[in-house]
Wavefront OBJ file of the C-alpha trace (Angstrom):
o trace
v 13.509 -9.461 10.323
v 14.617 -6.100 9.670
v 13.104 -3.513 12.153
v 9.711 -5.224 12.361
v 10.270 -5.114 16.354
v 11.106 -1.975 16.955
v 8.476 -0.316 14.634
v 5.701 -2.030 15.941
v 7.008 -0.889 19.451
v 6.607 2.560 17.903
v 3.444 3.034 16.197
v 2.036 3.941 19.312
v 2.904 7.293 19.679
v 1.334 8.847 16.615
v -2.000 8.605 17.932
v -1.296 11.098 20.155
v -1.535 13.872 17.709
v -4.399 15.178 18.116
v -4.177 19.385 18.489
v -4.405 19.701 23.012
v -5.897 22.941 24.624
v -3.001 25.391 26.021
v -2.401 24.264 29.737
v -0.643 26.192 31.922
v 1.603 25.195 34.602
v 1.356 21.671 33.228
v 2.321 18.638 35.304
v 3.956 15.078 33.937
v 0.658 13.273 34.726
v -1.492 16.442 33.652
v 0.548 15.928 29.784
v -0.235 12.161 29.934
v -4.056 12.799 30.139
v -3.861 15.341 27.417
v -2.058 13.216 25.492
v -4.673 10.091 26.225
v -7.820 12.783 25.250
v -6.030 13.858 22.209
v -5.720 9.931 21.255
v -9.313 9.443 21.716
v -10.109 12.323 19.602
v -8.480 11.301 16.790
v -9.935 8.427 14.291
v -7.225 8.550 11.742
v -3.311 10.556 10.619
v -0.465 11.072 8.191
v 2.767 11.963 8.952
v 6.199 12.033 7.575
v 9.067 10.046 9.868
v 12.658 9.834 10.656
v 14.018 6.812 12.310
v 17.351 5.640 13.577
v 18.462 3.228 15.391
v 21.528 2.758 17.464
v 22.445 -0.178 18.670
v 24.694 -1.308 21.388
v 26.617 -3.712 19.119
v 26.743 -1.639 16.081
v 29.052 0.876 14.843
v 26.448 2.824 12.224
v 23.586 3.782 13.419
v 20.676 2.264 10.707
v 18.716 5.116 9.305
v 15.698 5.172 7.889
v 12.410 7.399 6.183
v 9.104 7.205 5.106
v 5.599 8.215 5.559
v 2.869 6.489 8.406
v -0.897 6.324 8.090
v -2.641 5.261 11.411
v -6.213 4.858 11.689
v -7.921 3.191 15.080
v -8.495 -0.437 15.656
v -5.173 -1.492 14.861
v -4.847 -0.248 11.810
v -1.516 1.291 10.360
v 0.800 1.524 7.455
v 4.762 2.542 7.460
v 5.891 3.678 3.918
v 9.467 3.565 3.810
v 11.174 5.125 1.070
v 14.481 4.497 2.736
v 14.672 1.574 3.358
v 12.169 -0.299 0.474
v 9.704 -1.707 2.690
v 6.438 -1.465 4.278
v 4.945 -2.845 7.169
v 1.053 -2.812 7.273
v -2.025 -4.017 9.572
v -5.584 -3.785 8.680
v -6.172 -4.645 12.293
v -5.979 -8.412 11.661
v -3.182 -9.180 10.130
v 0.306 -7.758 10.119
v 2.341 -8.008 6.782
v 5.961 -6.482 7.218
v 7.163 -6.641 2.790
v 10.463 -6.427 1.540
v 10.338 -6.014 -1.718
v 14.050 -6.530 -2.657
v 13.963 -9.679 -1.299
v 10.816 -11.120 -2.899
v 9.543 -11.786 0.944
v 6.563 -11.132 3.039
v 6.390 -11.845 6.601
v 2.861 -12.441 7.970
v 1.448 -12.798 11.337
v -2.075 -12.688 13.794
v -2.108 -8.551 15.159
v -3.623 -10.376 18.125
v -0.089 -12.408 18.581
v 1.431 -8.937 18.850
v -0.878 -7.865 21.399
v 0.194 -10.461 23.630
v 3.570 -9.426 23.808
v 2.361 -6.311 25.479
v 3.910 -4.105 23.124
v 2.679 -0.401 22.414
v 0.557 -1.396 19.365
v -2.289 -2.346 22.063
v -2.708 1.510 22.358
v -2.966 1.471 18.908
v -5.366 -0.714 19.112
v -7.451 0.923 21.701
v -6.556 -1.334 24.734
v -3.647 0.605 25.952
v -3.775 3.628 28.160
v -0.925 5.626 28.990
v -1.467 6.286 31.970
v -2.414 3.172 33.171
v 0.284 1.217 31.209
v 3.429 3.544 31.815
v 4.737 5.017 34.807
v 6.223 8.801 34.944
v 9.902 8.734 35.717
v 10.743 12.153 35.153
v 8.971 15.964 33.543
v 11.031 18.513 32.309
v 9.672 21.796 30.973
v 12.602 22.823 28.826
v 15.824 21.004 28.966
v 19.363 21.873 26.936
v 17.738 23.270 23.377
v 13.969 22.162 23.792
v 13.304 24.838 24.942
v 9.728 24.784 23.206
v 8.721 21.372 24.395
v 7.700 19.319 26.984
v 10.086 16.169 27.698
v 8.314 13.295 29.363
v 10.311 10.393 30.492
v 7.991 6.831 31.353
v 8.814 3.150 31.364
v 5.969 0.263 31.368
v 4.223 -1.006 34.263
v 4.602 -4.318 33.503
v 8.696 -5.310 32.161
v 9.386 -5.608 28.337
v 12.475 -6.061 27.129
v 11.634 -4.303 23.857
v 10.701 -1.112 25.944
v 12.518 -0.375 29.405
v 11.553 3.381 28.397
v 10.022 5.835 26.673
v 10.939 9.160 25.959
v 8.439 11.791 24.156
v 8.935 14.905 23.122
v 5.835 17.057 22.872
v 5.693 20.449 21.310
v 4.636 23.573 23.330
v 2.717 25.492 20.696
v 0.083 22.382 19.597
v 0.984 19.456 21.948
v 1.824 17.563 18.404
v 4.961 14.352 19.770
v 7.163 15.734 17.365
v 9.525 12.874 18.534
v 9.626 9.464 20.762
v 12.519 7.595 21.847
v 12.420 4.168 22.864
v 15.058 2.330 24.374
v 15.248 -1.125 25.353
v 16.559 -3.690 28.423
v 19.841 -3.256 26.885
v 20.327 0.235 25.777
v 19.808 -0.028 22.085
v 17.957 3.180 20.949
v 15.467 3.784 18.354
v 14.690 7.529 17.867
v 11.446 8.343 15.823
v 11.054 12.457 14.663
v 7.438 13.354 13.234
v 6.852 15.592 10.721
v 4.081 17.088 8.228
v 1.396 16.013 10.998
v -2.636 15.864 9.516
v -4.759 14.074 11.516
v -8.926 13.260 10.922
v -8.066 13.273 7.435
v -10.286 10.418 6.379
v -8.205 7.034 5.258
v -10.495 4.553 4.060
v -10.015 1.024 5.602
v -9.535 -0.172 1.995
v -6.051 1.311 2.404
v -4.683 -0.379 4.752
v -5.191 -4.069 2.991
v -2.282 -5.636 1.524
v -1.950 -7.569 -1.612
v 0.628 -10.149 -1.783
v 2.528 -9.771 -5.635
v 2.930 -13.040 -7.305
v 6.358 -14.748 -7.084
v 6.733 -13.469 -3.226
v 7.523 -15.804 -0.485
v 5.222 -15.706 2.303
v 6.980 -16.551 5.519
v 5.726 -16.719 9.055
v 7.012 -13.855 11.153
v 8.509 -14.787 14.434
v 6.393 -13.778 17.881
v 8.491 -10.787 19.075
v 10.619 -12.091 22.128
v 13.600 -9.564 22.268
v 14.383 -6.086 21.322
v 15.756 -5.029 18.109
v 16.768 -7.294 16.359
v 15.573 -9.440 13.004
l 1 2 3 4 5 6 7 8 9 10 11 12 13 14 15 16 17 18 19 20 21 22 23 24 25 26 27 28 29 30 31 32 33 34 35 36 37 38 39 40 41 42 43 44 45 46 47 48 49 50 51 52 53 54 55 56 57 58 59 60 61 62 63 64 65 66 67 68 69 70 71 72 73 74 75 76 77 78 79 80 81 82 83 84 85 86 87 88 89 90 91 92 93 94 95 96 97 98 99 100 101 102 103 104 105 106 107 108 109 110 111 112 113 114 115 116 117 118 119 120 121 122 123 124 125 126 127 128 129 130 131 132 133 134 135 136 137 138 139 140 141 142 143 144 145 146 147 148 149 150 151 152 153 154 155 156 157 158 159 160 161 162 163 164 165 166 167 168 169 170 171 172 173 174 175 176 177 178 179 180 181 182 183 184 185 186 187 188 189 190 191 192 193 194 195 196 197 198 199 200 201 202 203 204 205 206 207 208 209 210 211 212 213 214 215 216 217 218 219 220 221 222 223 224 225 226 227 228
């Protein structure tokens, strides 16, 4: 299944968008509880995205591009232009359509939860810092100059996430990019852009309807990183 793994891993982050008050002489665990405040501020955002993903047994990193609308309780929706595909939850159910192939695959958002992944802070059971640990801070490093860099990895192991890098901007605290790697080095890099958050998505939009002729398949419980 393409990508389905490593974008739920993702989705995470983008509820963290929420505009933070100017801090200074900020501290790694300081940033995490901005970052958790600005989550519970915020009921609902758009963003553009960049992804790629590198991984270790590939030559070509897979790009990809779209547009994300999160709202709480699990709900989210990844627009990809590039690739054709969406994956969407109305908090319930996960659908993850391909369009070019005529398929669907469908699965419990509970089932996901279980595997610990980051969509439990999407779904307002996660808590960074409660579920992450802070491995290193860096104020500016090489040309990011105008961020903050956070390095954490879980609490508890996961081979889709052995850590978790975000990026955080200076000016408005916005993650303006999150990098997740896995057990095994594989790399998916997510850069955010366009950011509106509070901006009032029904829950309407985040239902899927399945077009006639597609094959509905049951998707696979996530047990590895990557992968399809």
């Amino acid at each position: 299944m393409k990508r389905m793994v490593w974008l739920v891993s993702l989705g995470f982050v983008l509820v963290c968008f929420a505009a933070l008050p100017a801090s200074a002489g900020m501290t790694g665990m300081a940033l995490l509880t901005e970052i958790q405040n600005g989550y519970q501020k915020t009921n609902d955002l758009e963003a553009q995205f960049v992804q790629e993903y590198s991984g270790k047994m590939m030559r070509i990193p897979q790009k990809a591009e779209g547009k994300v609308y999160l709202k709480k309780k699990g709900m989210m929706r990844w627009d990809y232009r590039v690739p054709n595909q969406k994956l969407i939850s109305n908090g319930s159910t996960l659908w993850f359509y391909q369009p070019e192939e005529k398929q669907v695959f469908v699965t419990d958002v509970e089932k996901v939860l279980k595997e610990k992944t980051p969509l439990a802070f999407l779904a307002g059971e996660g808590d960074l810092r409660r579920d992450f640990k802070l491995l290193n801070f860096n104020e500016a490093i090489s040309q990011k100059e105008d961020h903050y860099v956070v390095e954490l990895a879980p609490v508890e192991q996961n081979p889709m996430l052995a850590k978790l890098v975000l990026t955080v901007d200076k000016k408005n605290y916005y993650v303006v990019q999150a990098d997740v790697i896995d057990s095994i080095g594989n790399v998916t890099r997510t850069r955010f852009l366009e950011i509106k958050t509070n901006v009032g998505l029904s829950p309407s939009f985040f239902q899927f309807t399945i077009p006639p002729g597609t094959e509905i398949l049951q998707m696979k419980e996530p047990s590895g990183a990557g992968g399809k």
